[in-house]
C-alpha positions in Angstrom: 0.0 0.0 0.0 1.2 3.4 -0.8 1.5 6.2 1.4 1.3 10.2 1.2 4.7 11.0 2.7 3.3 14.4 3.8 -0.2 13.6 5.2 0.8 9.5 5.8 -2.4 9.1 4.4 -3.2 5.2 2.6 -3.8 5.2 -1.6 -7.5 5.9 -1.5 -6.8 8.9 -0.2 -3.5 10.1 -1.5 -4.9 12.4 -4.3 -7.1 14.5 -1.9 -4.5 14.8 1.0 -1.3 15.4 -1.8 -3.5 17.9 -3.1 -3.5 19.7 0.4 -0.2 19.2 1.0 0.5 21.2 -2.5 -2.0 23.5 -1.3 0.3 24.1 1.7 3.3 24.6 0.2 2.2 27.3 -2.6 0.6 29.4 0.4 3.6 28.8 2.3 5.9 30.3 -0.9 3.2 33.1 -1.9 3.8 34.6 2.3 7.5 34.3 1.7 6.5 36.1 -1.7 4.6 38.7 -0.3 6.6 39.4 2.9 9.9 40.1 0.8 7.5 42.3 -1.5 6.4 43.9 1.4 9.6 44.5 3.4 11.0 46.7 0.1 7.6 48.2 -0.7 6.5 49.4 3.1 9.8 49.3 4.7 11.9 51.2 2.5 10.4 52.3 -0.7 7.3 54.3 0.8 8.8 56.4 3.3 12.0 57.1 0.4 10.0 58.1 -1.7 7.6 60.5 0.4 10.7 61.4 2.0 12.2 62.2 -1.2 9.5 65.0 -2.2 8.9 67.1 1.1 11.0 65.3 3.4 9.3 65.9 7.0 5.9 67.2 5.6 5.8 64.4 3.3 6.6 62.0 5.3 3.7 62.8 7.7 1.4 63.2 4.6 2.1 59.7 3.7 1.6 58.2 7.0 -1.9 59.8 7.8 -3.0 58.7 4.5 -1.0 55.3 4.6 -2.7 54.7 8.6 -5.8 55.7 7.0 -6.3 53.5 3.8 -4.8 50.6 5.8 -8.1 51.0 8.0 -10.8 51.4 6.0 -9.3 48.6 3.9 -9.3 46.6 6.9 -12.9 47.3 7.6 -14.3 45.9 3.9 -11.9 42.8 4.0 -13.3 42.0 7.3 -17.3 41.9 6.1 -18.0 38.2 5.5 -15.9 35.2 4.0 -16.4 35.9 0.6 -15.2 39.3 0.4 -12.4 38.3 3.2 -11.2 35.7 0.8 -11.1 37.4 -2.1 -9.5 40.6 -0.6 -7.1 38.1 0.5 -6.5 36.8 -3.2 -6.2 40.4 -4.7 -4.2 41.7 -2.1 -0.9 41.6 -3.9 -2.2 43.5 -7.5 -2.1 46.2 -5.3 1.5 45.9 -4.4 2.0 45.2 -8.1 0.4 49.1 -8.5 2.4 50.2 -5.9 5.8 49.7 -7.7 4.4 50.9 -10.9 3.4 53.9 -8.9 6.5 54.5 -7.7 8.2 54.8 -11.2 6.0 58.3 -11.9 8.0 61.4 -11.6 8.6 62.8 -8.0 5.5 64.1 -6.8 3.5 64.8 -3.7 0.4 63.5 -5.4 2.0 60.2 -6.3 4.6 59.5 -3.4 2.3 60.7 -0.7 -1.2 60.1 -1.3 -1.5 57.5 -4.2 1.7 55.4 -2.9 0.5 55.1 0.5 -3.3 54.3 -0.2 -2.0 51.7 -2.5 0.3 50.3 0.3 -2.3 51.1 3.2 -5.3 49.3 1.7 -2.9 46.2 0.7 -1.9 46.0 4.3 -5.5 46.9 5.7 -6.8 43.8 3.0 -4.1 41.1 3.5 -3.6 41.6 7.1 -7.0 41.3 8.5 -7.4 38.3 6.5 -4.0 36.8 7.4 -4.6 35.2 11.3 -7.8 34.0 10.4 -7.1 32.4 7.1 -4.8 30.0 8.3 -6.6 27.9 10.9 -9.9 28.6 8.7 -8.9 26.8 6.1 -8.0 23.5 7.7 -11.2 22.7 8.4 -12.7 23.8 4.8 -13.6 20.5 3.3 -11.8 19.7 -0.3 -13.6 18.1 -3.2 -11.1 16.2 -4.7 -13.8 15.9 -7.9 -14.2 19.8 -8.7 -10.8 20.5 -7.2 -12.7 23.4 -5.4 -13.1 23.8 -1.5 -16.8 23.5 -0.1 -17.4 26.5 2.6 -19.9 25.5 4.9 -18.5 27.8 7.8 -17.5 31.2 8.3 -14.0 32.8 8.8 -13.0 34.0 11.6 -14.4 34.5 15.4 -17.6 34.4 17.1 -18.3 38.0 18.3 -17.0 37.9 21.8 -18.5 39.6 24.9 -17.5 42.9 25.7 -15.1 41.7 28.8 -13.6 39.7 26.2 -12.6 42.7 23.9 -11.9 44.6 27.0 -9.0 42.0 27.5 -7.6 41.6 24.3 -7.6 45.6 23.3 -5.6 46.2 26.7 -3.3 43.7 25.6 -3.1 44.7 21.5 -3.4 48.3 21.6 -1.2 49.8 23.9 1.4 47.5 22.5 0.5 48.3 19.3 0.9 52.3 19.9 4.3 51.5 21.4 5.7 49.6 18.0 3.8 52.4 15.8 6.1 55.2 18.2 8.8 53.0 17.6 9.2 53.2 14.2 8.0 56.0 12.8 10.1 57.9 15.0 13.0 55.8 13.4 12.0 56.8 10.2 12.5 60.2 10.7 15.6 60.1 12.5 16.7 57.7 10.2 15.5 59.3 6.8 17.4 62.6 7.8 21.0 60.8 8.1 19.6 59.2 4.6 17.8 55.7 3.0 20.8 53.9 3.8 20.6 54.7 7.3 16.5 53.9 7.6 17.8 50.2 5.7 20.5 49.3 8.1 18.3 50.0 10.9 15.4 47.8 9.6 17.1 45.1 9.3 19.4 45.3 12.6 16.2 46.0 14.0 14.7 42.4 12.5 18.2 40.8 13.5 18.0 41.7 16.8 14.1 40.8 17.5 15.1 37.2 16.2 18.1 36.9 18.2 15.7 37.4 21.2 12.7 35.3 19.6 15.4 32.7 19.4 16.0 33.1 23.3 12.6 32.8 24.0 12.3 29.5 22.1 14.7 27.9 24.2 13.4 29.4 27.4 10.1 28.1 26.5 10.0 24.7 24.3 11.2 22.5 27.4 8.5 24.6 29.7 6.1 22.3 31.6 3.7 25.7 32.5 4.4 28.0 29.3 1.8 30.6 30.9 4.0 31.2 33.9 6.8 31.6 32.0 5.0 33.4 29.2 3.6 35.8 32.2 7.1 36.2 33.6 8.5 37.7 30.3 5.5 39.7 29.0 5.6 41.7 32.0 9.8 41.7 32.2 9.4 42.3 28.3 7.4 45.5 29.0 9.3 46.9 31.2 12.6 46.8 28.9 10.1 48.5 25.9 9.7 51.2 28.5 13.2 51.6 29.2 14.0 51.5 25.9 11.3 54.3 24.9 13.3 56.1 27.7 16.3 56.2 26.3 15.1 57.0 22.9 13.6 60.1 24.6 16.6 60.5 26.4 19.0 60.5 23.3 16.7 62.7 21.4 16.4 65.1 24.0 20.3 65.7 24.2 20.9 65.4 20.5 22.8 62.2 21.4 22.0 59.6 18.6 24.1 56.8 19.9 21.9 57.1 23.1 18.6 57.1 20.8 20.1 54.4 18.3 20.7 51.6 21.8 17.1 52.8 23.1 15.5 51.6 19.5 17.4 48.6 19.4 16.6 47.9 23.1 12.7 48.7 22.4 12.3 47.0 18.8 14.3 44.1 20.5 12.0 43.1 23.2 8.9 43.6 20.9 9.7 42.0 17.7 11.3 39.1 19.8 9.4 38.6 22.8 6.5 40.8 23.0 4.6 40.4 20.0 4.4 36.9 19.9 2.9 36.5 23.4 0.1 39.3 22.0 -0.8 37.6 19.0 -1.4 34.4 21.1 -2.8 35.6 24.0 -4.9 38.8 22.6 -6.6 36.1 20.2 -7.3 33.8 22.6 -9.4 36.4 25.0 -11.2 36.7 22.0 -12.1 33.3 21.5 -12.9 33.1 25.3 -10.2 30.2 25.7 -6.8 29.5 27.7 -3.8 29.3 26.4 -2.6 25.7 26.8 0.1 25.6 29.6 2.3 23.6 27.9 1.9 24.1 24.2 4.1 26.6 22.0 2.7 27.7 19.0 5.1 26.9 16.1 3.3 28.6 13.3 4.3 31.9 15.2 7.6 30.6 15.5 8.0 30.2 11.9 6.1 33.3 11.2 8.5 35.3 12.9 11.7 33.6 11.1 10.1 34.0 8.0 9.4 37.6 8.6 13.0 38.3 9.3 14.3 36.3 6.3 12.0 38.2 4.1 13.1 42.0 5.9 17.0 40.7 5.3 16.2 39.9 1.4 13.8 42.7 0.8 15.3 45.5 2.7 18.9 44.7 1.7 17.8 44.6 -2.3 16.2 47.8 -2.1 18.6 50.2 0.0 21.5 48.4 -2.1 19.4 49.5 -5.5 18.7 53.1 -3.9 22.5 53.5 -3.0 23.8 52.6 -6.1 23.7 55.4 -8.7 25.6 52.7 -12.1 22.3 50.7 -12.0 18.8 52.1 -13.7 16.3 49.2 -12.2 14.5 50.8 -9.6 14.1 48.7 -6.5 10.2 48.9 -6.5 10.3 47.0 -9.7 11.9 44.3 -7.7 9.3 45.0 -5.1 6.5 44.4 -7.5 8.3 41.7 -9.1 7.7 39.3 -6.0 4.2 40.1 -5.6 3.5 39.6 -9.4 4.9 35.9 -9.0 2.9 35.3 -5.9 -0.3 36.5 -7.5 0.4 33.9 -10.4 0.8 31.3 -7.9 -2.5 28.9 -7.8 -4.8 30.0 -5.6 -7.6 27.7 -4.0 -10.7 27.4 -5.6 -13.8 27.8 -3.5 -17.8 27.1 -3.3 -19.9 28.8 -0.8 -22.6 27.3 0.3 -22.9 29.2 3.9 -25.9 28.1 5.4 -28.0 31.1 7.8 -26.2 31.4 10.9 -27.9 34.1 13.8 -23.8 33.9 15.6 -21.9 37.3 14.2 -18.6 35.6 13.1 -15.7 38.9 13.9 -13.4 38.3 11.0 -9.5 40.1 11.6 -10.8 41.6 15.2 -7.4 41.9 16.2 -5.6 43.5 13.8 -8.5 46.0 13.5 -8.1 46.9 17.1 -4.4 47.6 16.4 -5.1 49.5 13.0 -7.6 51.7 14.9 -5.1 52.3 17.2 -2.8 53.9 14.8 -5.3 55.6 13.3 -6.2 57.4 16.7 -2.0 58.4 16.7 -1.8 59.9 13.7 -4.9 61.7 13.7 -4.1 62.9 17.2 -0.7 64.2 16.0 -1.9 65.7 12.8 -2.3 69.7 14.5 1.5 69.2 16.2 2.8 67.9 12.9 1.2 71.5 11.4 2.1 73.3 14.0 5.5 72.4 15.9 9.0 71.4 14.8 10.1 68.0 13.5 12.6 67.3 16.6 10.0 68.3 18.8 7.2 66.4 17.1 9.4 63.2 17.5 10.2 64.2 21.6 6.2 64.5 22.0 5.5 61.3 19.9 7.9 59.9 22.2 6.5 60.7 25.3 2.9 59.3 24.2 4.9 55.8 23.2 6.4 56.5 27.1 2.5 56.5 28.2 1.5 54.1 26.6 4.5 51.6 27.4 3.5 52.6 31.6 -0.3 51.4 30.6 1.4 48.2 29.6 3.5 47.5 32.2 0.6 48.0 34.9 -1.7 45.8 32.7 0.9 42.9 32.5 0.5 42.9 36.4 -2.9 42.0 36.6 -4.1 38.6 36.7 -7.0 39.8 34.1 -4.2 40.1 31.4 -3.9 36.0 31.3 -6.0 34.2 28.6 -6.7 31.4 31.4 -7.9 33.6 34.6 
């Protein structure tokens, strides 16, 4: 008898399971795809490029609009399965646009209101589609006959009570105000020193989150109680984000950029590496109204994160080394487009809906909106001191609210309310 070596599933079975497992792998490579695409288009070739026409002003142009598009965006994906799925599909056309975009002669109009709504409502589309898809899918029932997937269910969440959202925004959205002060403040310290500077400090920045991930893998995959270790370092892990904030504020304050450059990497370190994985797992799981398990890791975030900083290495490095180089006439966003091209050509599943009535609200991409809201509320708060004040005291005040926001964190992480399981 044969065997799938992927799903060890017997012969009768072998073409529906090795169908999955191909399934698998082509949404595995169009991620990859589309986080390299991604870390060249967001990272680095937005911000140049608004940068490059107004400097300060249009960098804040770009973000309000950017923050803006991402939202809205974010809101349409997240109506029902259909349109979810299929904002998921046509995501990366936009990122495709987004490079072409980017090949129009220097502009306000182009590089800081069409580039960024382009970028925005890919983000706002893919991303609130992204957590849900995942563990969605699994359980979507494959006709091996029509080659097409039967939905019988809906994406996402059932809409959780109100002590349930109260949980998981006090665990997303201060973080999430913290990583938006973070690096947009980067960006402008970075982007006046020039793109090579904002590049270096993107990836170091993804580096160095890794290097601590990796830390926290070892601390944790032997763990017989992963909450009480998980507890121990989200609330150790928020108070170095605050310390690092305060240096950052520090180093600002005193014109001493070495100071503010160890701050960054001190902040960006504990929440790419530690932080942000225990808030993916544990905002989701107050919105499901379920524990985390005491003794399970979850791997798919492990690899999430690797792959993320794979992708920021590759797509970061290609596009400051193109934007440095004045011998070569390809413009990194071509490259940038490139990658999402391919993984829009990549075979996508093929699906039939036949959603029954169901009285339950299904929340799709509730997390992720709660952080996109979030950085709405920022940038819209700081629109009047971007008009008004200077650019190095903008950055001090922005500062101070990621400061505030870091203390709100660090007194939530005490309280027993901030664990899935109590």
């Amino acid at each position: 008898m044969q065997y799938c070596s992927e799903c060890k599933s017997d012969f009768s079975n072998v073409l529906k399971k090795c169908s999955i497992c191909k399934e698998k792998k082509v949404e595995a490579l169009r991620r990859m795809l589309l986080k390299i695409s991604t870390a060249i288009m967001i990272s680095i070739i937005g911000p140049a490029s608004a940068w490059s026409v107004s400097q300060e002003q249009g960098l804040m142009i770009y973000l309000l609009v950017y923050i803006s598009s991402k939202y809205l965006s974010s809101i349409i994906a997240s109506r029902n399965t259909k349109v979810a799925i299929i904002s998921y599909r046509y995501a990366p056309m936009l990122l495709v646009l987004s490079g072409l975009v980017s090949l129009a002669p220097s502009s306000i109009f182009a590089f800081a209101v069409i580039l960024p709504i382009l970028l925005g409502a890919y983000e706002g589309a893919y991303w609130s589609v992204y957590f849900d898809y995942k563990p969605w899918i699994k359980n979507v029932e494959f006709d091996g006959k029509s080659n097409h997937r039967i939905v019988r269910e809906p994406m996402g969440i059932i809409e959780p009570s109100d002590e349930s959202v109260k949980r998981a925004k006090f665990t997303s959205v201060p973080f999430a105000i913290c990583q938006f002060v973070i690096q947009n403040s980067m960006r402008f310290v970075a982007l006046q020193r020039g793109v090579l500077w904002l590049g270096v400090l993107v990836v170091i920045a993804e580096i160095t989150g890794y290097a601590i991930a990796y830390i926290y893998r070892k601390i944790t995959e032997d763990s017989s109680n992963l909450i009480k270790i998980q507890r121990t370092l989200w609330t150790w892990g928020q108070v170095v984000l605050l310390a690092g904030i305060s240096l950052m504020i520090l180093g600002h304050s005193f014109e001493l950029f070495t100071i503010y450059l160890v701050g960054w990497l001190i902040a960006q370190g504990s929440a790419r590496g530690c932080l942000r994985k225990i808030e993916i797992q544990w905002s989701q799981n107050h919105l499901k109204g379920i524990p985390v398990e005491k003794n399970k890791r979850d791997k798919d975030l492990d690899r999430f994160q690797r792959n993320e900083v794979i992708a920021a290495v590759v797509g970061v490095g290609i596009a400051t080394w193109l934007k440095i180089q004045q011998n070569y006439s390809l413009d990194p966003a071509l490259i940038g487009a490139g990658f999402a091209g391919f993984a829009w050509f990549l075979k996508f599943p093929k699906f039939k809906y036949q959603l029954s009535e169901n009285s339950q609200i299904i929340m799709i991409g509730l997390r992720e909106r709660f952080k996109f809201s979030s950085h709405l509320f920022t940038i819209i708060l700081f629109v009047l001191p971007a008009i008004l004040l200077s650019t190095q005291t903008l950055i001090l005040i922005l500062l101070i609210f990621g400061f505030m926001c870091a203390i709100l964190a660090v007194m939530w992480a005490e309280l027993p309310e901030a664990v899935p399981d109590n």
